[in-house]
C-alpha positions as CSV (number, residue, x, y, z in Angstrom):
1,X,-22.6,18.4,17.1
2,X,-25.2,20.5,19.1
3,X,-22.3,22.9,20.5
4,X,-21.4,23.6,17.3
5,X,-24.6,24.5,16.0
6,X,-24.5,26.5,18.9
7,X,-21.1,28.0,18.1
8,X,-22.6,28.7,14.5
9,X,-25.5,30.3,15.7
10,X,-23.0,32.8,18.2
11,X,-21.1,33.0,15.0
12,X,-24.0,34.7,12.3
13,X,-25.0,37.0,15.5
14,X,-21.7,38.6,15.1
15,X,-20.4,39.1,18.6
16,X,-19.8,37.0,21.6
17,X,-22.7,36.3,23.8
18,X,-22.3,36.9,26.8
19,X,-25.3,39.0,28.7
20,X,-29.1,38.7,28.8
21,X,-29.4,41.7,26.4
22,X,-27.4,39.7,24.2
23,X,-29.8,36.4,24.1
24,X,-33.3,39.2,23.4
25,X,-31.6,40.9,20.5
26,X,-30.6,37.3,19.0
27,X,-34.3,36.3,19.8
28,X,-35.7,39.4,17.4
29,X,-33.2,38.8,14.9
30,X,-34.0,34.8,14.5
31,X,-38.1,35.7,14.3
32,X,-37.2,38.1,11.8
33,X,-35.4,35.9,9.6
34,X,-37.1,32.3,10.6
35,X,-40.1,33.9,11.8
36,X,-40.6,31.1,14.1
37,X,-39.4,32.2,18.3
38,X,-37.0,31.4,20.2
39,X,-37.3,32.6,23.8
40,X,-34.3,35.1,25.3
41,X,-34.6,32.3,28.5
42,X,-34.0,29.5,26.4
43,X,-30.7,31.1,24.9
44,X,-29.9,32.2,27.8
45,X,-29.5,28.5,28.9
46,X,-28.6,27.0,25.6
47,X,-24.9,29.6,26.2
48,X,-24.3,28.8,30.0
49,X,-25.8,32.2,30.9
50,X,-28.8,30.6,33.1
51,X,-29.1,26.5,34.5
52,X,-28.4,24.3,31.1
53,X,-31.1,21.7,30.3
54,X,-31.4,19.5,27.6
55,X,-32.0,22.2,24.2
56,X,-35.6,20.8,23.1
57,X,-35.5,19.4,19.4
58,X,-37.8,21.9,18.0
59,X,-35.1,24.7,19.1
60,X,-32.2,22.9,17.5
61,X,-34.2,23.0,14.5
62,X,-35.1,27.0,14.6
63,X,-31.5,27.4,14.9
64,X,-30.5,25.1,12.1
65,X,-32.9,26.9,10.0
66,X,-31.7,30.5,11.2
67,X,-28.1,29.1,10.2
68,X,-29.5,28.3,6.7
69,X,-30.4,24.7,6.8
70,X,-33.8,22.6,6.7
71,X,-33.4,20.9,10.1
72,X,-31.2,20.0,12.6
73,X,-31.2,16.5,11.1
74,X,-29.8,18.2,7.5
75,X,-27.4,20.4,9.7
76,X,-26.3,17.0,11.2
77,X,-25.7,14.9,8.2
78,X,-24.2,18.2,5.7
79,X,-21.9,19.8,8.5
80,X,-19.5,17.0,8.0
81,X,-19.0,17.0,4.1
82,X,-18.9,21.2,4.8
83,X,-16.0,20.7,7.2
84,X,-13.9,18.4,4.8
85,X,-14.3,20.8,2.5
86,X,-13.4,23.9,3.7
87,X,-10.4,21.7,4.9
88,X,-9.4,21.0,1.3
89,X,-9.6,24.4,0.6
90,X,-7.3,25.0,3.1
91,X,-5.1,21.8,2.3
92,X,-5.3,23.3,-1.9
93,X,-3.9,26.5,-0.8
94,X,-1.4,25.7,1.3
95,X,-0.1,23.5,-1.6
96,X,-0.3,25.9,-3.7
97,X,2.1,28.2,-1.6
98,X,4.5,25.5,-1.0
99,X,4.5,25.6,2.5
100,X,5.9,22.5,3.8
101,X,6.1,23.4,7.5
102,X,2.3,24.9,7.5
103,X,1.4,21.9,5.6
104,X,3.1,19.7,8.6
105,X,1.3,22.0,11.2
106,X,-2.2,21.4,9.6
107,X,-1.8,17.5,9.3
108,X,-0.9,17.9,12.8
109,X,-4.1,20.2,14.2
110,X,-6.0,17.6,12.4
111,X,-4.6,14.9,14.3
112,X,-4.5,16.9,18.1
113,X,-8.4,17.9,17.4
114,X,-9.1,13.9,16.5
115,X,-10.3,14.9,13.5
116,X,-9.2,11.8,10.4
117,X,-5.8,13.2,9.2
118,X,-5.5,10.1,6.6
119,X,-7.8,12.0,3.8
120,X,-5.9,15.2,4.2
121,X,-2.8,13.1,4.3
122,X,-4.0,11.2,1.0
123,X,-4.7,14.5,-0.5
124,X,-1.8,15.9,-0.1
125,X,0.6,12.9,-1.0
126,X,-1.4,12.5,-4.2
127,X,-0.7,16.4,-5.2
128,X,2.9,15.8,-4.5
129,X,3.1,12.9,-6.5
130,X,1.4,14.4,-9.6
131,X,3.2,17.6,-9.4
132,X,6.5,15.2,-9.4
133,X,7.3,16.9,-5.9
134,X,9.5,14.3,-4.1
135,X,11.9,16.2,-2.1
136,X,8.6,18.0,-0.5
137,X,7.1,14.4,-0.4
138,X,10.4,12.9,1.9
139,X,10.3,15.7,4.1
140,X,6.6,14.4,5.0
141,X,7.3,10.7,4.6
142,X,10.3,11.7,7.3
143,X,8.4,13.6,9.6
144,X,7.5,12.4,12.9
145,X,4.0,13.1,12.3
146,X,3.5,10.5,10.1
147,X,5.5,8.5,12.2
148,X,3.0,9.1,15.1
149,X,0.2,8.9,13.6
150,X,-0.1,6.4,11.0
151,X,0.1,3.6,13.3
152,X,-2.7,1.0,12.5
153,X,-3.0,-1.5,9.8
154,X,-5.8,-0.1,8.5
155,X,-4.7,3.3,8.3
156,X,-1.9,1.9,6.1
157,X,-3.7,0.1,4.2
158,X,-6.4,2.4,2.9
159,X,-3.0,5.3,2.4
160,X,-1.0,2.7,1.0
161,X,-4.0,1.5,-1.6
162,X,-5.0,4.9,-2.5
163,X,-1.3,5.8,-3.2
164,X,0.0,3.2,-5.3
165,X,-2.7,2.8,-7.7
166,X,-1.7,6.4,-8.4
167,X,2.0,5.1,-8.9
168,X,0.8,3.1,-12.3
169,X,-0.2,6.4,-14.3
170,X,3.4,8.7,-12.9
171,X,6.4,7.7,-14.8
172,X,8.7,8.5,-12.0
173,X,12.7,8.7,-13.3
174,X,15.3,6.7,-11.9
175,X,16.4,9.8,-9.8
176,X,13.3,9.9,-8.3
177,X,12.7,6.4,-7.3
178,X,15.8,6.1,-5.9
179,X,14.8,9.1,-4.2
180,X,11.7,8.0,-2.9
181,X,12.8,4.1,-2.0
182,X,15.1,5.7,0.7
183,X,12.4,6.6,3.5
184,X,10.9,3.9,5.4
185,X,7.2,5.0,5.1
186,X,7.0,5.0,1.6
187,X,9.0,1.2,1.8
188,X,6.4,0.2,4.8
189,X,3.1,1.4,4.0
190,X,3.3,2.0,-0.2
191,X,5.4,-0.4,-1.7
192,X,4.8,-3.1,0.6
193,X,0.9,-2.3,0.9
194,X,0.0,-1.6,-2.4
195,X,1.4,-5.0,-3.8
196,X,1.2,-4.4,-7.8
197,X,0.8,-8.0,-9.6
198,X,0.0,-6.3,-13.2
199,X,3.2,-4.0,-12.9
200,X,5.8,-6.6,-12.3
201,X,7.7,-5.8,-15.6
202,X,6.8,-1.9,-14.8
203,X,7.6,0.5,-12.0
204,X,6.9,-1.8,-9.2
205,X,9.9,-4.0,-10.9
206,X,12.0,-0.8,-10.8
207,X,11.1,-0.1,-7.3
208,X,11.8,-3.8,-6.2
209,X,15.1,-3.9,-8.2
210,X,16.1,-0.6,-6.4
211,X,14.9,-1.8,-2.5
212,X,16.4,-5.5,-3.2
213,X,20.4,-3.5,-3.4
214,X,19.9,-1.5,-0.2
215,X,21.7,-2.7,2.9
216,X,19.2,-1.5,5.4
217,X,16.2,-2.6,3.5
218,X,14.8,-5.4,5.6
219,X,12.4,-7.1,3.7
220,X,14.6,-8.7,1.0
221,X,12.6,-11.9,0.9
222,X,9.5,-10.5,0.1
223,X,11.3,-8.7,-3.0
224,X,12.7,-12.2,-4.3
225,X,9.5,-14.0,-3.9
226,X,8.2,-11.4,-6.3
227,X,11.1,-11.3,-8.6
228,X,10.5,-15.1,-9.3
229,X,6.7,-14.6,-10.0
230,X,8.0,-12.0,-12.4
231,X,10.5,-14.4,-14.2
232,X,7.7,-17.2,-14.2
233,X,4.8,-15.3,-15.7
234,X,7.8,-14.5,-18.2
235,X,8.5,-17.9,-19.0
236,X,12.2,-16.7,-17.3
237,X,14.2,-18.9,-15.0
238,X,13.3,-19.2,-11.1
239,X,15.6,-18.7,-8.1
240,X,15.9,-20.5,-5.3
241,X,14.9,-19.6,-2.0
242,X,15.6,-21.5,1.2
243,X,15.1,-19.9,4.8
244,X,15.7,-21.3,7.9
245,X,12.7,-23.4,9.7
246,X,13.4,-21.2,13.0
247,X,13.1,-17.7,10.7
248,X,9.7,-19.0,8.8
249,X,8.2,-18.8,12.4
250,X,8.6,-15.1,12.8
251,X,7.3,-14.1,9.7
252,X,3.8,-12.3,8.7
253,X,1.4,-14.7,7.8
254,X,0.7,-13.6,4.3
255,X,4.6,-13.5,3.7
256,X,5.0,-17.0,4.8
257,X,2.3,-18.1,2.4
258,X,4.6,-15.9,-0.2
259,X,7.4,-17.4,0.7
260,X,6.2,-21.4,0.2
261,X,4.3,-20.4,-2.9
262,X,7.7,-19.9,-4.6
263,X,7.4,-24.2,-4.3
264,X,4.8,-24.0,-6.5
265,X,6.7,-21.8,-9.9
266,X,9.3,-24.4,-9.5
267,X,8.7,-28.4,-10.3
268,X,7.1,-31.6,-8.8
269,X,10.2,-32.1,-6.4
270,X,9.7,-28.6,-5.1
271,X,6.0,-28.7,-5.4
272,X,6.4,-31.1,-2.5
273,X,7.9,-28.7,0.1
274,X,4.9,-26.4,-0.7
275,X,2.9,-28.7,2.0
276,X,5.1,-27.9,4.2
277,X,3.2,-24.7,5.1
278,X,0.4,-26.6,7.1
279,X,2.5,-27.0,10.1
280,X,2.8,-23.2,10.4
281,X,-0.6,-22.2,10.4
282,X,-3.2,-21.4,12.5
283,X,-6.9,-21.1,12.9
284,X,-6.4,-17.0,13.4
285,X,-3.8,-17.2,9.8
286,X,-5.3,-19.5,8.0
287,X,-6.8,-17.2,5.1
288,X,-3.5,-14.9,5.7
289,X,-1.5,-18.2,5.3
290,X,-3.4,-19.3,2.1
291,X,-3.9,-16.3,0.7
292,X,-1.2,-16.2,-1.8
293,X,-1.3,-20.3,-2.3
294,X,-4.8,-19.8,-3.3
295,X,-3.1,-16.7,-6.1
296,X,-0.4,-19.0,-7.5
297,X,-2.3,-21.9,-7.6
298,X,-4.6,-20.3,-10.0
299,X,-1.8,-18.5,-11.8
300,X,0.3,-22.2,-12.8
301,X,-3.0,-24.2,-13.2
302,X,-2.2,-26.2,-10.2
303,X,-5.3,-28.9,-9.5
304,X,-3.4,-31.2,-6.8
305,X,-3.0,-27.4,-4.4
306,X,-5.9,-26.6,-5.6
307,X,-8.0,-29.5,-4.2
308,X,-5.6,-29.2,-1.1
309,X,-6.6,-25.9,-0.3
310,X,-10.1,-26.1,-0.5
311,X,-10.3,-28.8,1.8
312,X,-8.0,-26.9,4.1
313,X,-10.7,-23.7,4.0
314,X,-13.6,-26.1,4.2
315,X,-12.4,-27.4,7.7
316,X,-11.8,-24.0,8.9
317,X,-15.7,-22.7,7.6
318,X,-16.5,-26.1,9.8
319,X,-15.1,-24.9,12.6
320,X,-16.8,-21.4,11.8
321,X,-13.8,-19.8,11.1
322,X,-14.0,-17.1,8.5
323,X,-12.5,-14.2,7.1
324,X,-12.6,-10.6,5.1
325,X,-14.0,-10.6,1.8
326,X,-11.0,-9.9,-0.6
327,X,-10.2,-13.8,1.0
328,X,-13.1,-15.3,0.5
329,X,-13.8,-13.8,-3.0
330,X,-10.2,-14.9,-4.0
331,X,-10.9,-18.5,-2.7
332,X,-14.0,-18.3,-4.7
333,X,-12.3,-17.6,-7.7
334,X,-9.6,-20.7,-7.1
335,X,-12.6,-22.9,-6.0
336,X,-14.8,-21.6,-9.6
337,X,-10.8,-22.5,-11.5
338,X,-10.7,-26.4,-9.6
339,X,-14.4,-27.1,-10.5
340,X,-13.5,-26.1,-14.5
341,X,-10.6,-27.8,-14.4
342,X,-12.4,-31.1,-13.3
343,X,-15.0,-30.7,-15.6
344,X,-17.6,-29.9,-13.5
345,X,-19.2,-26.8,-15.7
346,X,-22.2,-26.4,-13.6
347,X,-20.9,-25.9,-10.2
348,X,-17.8,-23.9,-11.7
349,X,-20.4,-21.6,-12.9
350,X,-22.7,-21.6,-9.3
351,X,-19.3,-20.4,-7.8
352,X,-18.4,-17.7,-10.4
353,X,-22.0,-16.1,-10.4
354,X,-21.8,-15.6,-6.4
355,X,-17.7,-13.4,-6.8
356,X,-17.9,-10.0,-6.2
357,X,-14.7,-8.6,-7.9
358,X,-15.3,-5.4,-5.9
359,X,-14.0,-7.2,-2.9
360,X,-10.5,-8.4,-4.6
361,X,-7.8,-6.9,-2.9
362,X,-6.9,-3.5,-4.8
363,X,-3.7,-3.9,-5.4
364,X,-4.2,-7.6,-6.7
365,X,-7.8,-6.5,-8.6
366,X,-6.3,-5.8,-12.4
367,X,-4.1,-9.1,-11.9
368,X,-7.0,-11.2,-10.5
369,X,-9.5,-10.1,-13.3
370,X,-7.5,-11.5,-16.1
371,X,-8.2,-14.9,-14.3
372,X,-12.1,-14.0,-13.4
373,X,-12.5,-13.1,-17.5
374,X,-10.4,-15.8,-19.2
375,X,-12.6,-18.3,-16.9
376,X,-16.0,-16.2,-17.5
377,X,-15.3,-16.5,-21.2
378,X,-14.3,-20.7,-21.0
379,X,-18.0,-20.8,-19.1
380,X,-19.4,-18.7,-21.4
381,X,-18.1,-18.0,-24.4
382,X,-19.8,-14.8,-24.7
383,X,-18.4,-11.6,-26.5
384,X,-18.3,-9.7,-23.8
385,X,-16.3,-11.9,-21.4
386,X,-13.7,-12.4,-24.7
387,X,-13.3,-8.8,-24.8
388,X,-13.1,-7.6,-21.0
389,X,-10.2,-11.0,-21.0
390,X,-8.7,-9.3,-24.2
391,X,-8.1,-6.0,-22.4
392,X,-7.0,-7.5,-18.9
393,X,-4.5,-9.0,-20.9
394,X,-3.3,-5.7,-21.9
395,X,-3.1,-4.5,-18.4
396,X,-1.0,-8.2,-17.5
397,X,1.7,-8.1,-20.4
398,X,3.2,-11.4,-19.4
399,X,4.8,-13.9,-21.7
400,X,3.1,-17.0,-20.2
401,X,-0.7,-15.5,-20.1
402,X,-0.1,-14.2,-23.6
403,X,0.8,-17.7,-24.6
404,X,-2.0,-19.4,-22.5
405,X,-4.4,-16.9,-24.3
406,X,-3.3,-17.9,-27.4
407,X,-3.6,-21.7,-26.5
408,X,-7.4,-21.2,-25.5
């Protein structure tokens, strides 16, 4: 940060500094507009024209003030938001002008200078989308770049998130989607990051429909998984689904725990195979593992997997074993469900009182509420719970929660 107050500084002074005479006419200039000194010795140092020491405080902030700011401590904390946003600037116009292969080249510099190309990269997605751009938005989902440099699962995860929310407000034609469902990174790090419960009979139905039909779409099993939590929030029929024992090894945690949720839409007979699960998993899966039981189990009102699972995460917090909060805020919510199902009010409302709904998983959030408010309003009865359930309920059209609402 200091050479670039010191570039700054080089850059107000107009010219290049490269001589003693230099260093005593930027001295008189700083007095005149700080009217505090710095000595033509200690600039001399400060750009490599005499021994470098260590610049003194006191200097930096002369020279943050000369520059235009209070301190070197506000120069420090501001330079970075100033930064991002003369590289929006930048981003905006190049937009503007349509210039894919500039557009490409500045994602790029911000990756080489290690400089966080995800916001840009967000940025610029988002435009695309809204301006209905998709042919500009395959070129970049196609690019090696992206390939390259959007690696971790992190880095996903916050583009993926910060994409498809934006997916639920664009009504994207069938052209389009198709379109769009043909590059890998918009399969790998959008649609199968952003995972959108409340839009099951919306545009993550179309996309899902689209993706199941492709031959070199991999991930078919997550799709039917999904499909048949579709048809049973419809009150529609369920599909089987049988893999392999050898194949259930292999697979992601969280898709496993997908995968043997399915037990649960179906009946008591396949309720049983649901337990199966417990041989697969591990003390680093565990919440990965349970993490969509704990969903469906809440979802069909299931006690018995309920019960199970709790005892299941209350070995693993034994062995001081624990996990991010969107888990333990969505076991929370199943543990707050199990204690009002068995009556005990109290404890069911000790629970409830210590969820943080900020914490549920983004792309589950608008699905998850419905279930936080229709059991805020059984504990409460209060107005306000009745009408934040009423307009979850909007946002989760489903036959079967419309009828349990109904019940209540």
């Amino acid at each position: 940060m200091e050479e670039k107050l010191i570039e700054a500084v080089q850059k107000k002074y107009g010219v290049k500094i490269l001589n003693r005479g230099d260093c005593e006419k930027l001295s008189e200039i700083i007095l005149e507009q700080t009217n505090e000194n710095v000595n033509y010795n200690t600039l001399r140092r400060i750009y490599g024209l005499a021994q470098k020491v260590k610049t003194r405080r006191d200097t930096l902030d002369v020279l943050s003030r000369f520059i235009g700011y209070k301190s070197y401590y506000n120069y420090v904390n501001e330079l970075p938001h100033e930064v991002s946003w003369e590289s929006r600037l930048n981003l905006y116009e190049l937009i503007d002008k349509n210039d894919t292969k500039n557009l490409l080249l500045f994602l790029e510099n911000k990756a080489q200078s290690s400089e966080d190309m995800v916001l840009p990269l967000i940025n610029l997605i988002r435009e695309y989308l809204s301006a209905r751009k998709i042919n500009e938005l395959n070129i970049l989902f196609n690019s090696d770049l992206l390939k390259k440099n959007i690696i971790t699962y992190n880095q996903k995860l916050i583009v993926g998130n910060s994409i498809g929310i934006l997916l639920r407000s664009i009504q994207l034609n069938k052209h389009e989607r198709t379109a769009l469902s043909k590059t890998m990174f918009y399969r790998t790090t959008i649609f199968e990051i952003f995972v959108d419960y409340s839009s099951l009979n919306g545009y993550y139905s179309e996309f899902s429909h689209l993706l199941i039909k492709k031959r070199d779409y991999k991930n078919k099993l997550f799709i039917r998984c999904l499909l048949n939590l579709k048809a049973y929030l419809n009150n529609s029929k369920i599909t089987s689904i049988h893999i392999k024992n050898s194949a259930l090894i292999n697979l992601h945690p969280v898709l496993r725990g997908r995968y043997y949720s399915n037990f649960l839409l179906g009946d008591k007979k396949s309720e049983l195979q649901f337990f199966n699960i417990k041989s697969l998993v591990s003390s680093n899966d565990l919440f990965q593992s349970y993490y969509e039981p704990m969903v469906i189990s809440i979802v069909t009102m299931n006690t018995e997997v309920k019960y199970w699972l709790i005892t299941q995460v209350e070995k693993a917090f034994e062995q001081k074993i624990y996990s991010e909060p969107h888990y333990i805020n969505t076991y929370q919510l199943m543990k707050t469900h199990y204690y009002a199902e068995i009556g005990e009010k109290k404890k069911s409302k000790d629970i409830f009182e210590a969820i943080n709904i900020d914490n549920f998983i983004l792309s589950y959030k608008s699905f998850l509420l419905y279930f936080y408010y229709s059991l805020g309003y059984e504990l409460y009865e209060t107005t306000e719970m009745n009408e934040l359930m009423k307009q979850s309920l909007k946002n989760n059209p489903y036959k079967r929660l419309k009828y349990n609402y109904k019940k209540n």
